[in-house]
C-alpha atoms as one frame of an Amber mdcrd trajectory, in Angstrom:
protein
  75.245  64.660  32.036  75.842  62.550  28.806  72.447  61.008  28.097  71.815
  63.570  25.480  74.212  65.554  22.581  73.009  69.401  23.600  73.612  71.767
  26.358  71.969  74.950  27.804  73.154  77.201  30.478  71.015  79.377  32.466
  72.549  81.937  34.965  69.922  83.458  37.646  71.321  86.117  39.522  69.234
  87.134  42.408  69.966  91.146  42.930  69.036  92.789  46.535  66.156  95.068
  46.905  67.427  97.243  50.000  70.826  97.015  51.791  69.344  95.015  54.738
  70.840  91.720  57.157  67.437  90.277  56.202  68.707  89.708  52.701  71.642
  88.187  53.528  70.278  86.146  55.988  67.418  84.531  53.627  69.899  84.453
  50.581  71.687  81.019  51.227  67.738  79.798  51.501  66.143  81.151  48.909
  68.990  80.191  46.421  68.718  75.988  47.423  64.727  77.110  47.367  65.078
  78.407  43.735  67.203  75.189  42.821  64.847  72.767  44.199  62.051  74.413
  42.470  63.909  74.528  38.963  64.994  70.673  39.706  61.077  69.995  39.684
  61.058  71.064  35.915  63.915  69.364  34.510  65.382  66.140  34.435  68.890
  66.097  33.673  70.854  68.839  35.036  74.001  70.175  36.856  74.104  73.234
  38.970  76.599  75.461  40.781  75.545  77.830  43.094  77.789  81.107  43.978
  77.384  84.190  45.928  74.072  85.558  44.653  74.200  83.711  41.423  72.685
  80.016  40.235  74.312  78.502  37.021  72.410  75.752  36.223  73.521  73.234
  32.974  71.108  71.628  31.114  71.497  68.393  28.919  68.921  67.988  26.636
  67.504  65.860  23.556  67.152  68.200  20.723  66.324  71.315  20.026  62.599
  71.251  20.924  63.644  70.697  24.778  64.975  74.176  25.018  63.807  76.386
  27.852  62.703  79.653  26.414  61.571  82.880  28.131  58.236  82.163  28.662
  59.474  78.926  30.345  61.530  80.381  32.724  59.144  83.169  33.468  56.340
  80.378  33.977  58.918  78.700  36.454  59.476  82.060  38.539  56.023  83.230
  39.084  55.091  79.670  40.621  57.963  80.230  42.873  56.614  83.556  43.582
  53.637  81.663  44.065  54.590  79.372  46.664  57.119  82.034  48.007  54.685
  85.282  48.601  57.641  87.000  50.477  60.589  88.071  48.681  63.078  91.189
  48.959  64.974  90.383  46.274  64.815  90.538  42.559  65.906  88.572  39.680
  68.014  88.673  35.770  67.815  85.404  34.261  69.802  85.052  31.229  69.398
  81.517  28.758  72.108  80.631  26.206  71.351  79.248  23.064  72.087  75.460
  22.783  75.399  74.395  22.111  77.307  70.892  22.688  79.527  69.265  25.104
  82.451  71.012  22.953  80.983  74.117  22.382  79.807  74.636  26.623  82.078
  77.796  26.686  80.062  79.444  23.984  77.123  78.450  25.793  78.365  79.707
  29.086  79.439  83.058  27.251  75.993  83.553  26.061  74.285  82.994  29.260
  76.715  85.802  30.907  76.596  88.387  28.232  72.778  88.103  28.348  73.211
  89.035  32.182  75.615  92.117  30.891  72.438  93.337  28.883  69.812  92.643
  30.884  71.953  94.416  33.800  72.180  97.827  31.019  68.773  97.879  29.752
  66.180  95.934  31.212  64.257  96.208  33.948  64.116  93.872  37.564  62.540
  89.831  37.255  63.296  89.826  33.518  64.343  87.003  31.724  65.685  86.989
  28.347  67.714  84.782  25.470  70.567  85.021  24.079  68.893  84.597  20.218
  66.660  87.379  20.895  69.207  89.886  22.035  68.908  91.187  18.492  70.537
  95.040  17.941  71.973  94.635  21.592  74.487  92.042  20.501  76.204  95.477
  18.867  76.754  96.075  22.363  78.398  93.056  22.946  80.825  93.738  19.859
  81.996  96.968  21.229  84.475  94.434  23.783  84.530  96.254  26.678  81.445
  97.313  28.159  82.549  99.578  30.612  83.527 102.150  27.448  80.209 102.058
  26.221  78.795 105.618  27.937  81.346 107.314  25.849  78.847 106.522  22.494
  76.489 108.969  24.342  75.625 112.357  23.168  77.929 114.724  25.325  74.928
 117.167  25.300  71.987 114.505  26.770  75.072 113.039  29.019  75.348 116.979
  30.170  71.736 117.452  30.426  71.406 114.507  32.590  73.924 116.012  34.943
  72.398 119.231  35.185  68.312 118.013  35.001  68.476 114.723  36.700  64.427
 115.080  37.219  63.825 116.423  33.538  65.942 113.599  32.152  63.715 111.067
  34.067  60.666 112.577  32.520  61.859 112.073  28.724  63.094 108.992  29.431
  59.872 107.739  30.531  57.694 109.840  27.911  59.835 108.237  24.913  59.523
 104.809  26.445  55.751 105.220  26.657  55.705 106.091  23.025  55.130 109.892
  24.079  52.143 109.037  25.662  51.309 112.355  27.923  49.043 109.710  30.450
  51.232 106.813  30.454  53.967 109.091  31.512  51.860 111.031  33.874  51.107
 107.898  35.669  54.275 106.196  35.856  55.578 109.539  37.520  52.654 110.139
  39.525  52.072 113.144  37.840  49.174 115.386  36.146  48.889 115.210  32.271
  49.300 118.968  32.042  52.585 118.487  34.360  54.512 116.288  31.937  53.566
 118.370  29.144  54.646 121.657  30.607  58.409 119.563  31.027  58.447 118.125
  27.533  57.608 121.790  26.519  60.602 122.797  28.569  62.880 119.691  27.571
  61.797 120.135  23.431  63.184 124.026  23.739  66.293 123.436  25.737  67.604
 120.524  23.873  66.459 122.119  20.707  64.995 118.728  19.575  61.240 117.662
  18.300  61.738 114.133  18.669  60.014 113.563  15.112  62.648 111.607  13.775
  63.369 108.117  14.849  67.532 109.215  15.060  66.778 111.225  18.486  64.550
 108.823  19.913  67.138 106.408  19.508  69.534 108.303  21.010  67.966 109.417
  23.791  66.805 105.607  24.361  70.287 104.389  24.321  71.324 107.299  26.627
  68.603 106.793  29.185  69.446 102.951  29.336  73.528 103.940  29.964  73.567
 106.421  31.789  70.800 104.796  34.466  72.471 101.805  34.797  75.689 100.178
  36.274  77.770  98.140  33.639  77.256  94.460  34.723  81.128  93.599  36.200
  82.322  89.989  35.318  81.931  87.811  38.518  84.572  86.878  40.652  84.647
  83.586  39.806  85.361  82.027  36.076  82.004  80.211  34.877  83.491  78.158
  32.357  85.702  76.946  35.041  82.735  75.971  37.298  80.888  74.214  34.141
  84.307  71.973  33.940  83.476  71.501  37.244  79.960  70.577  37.131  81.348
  67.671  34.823  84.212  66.531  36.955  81.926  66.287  39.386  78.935  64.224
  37.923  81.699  61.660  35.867  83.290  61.118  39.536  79.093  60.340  41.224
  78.991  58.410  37.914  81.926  56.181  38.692  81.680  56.006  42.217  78.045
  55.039  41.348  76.834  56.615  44.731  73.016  56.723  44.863  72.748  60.809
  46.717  75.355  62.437  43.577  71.825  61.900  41.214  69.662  63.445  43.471
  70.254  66.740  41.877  70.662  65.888  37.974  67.517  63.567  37.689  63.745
  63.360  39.028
């Protein structure tokens, strides 16, 4: 895992669709799957796997070798290809690159991209850690698990009191206030969601003219409908250290079967 000066880590985390033994029975298989597929477009590269999770460790050339979004995304829907059955879903976060000295800052990026994509975006996305953008304000708050406490007490409220109402704005600011976007993602009439945004407009006394409350409520929706994305029970840098005990020992021992899984 020296050939080349830079790095990138790439964490997959493979999330269960319903509490079933069918999951956990197909996990283990769909994980070395998942790896074998990935090893078929790279060439040098380390992996660990753990639990539900796949931290793979790329050494590349330059800069130009990165694996970007569209990369990764390209990657998962031939394994979805090949793979027509699934039950699980996926959050694939990339680092930026970073070298041999610098693999902690790497392997930080690649888990607080999991932390965001875990608060704000939806199942099978993939995402970078240079194109977190505003998020990374999220990141500099420290600990995540305080962040519902920069909601407005009075959306946090009205969640608690109109679950189903609070759905319905959510969705109608994420569809740009489309009426028939909204309709359709709740499987509702036009005339329905507008008789609730009606409702919603007069009881939160709000318009949602002005970009300041769509933010807001944005923010809100994204907190307070998801789970804060715990740290794993295992220390990732301390696996990457690993990964490179391991390949210098298959490098010295010169053993054939310790390459199998870092080149073509």
């Amino acid at each position: 895992m020296t050939s080349f000066p830079l790095y990138q880590v790439i964490i997959v985390k493979l999330i269960q669709e319903e509490d079933n033994k069918a999951f956990e029975w197909s996990l283990d298989m769909t994980i070395k799957r998942l790896r074998y597929h990935f090893k078929n477009h790279m060439n040098h590269f380390a992996f660990m796997e753990k639990n539900n999770r796949i931290v793979l460790l790329l050494n590349i050339p330059d800069e130009d070798s990165l694996l970007y979004t569209n990369h990764v995304q390209k990657i998962m829907t031939q394994f979805e290809h090949i793979h027509k059955k699934r039950n699980f879903n996926y959050q694939i976060g990339i680092s930026s690159s970073c070298r041999k000295e610098t693999l902690g800052n790497g392997n930080q990026e690649a888990l607080d991209t999991q932390k965001i994509l875990n608060l704000f975006y939806p199942p099978d996305s993939v995402l970078e850690y240079a194109s977190l953008g505003i998020y990374k304000l999220f990141l500099s708050a420290g600990n995540l698990e305080t962040l519902e406490t920069f909601v407005s007490p009075k959306l946090k409220a009205y969640k608690e009191d109109h679950p189903e109402l609070f759905k319905t704005l959510a969705l109608f600011i994420d569809n740009n206030q489309n009426y028939l976007k909204t309709a359709e993602s709740l499987f509702l009439h036009p005339k329905t969601v507008r008789y609730r945004i009606d409702k919603i407009k007069k009881q939160l006394n709000m318009t949602f003219d002005d970009s300041e409350s769509i933010i807001h409520i944005q923010i809100a929706s994204r907190l307070l409908n998801s789970s804060i994305c715990s740290h794993p029970n295992y220390n990732l840098s301390l696996l990457i250290k690993r990964l490179q005990i391991t390949y210098f020992a298959c490098l010295l021992s010169q053993k054939r079967s310790c390459y199998n899984d870092t080149n073509k």
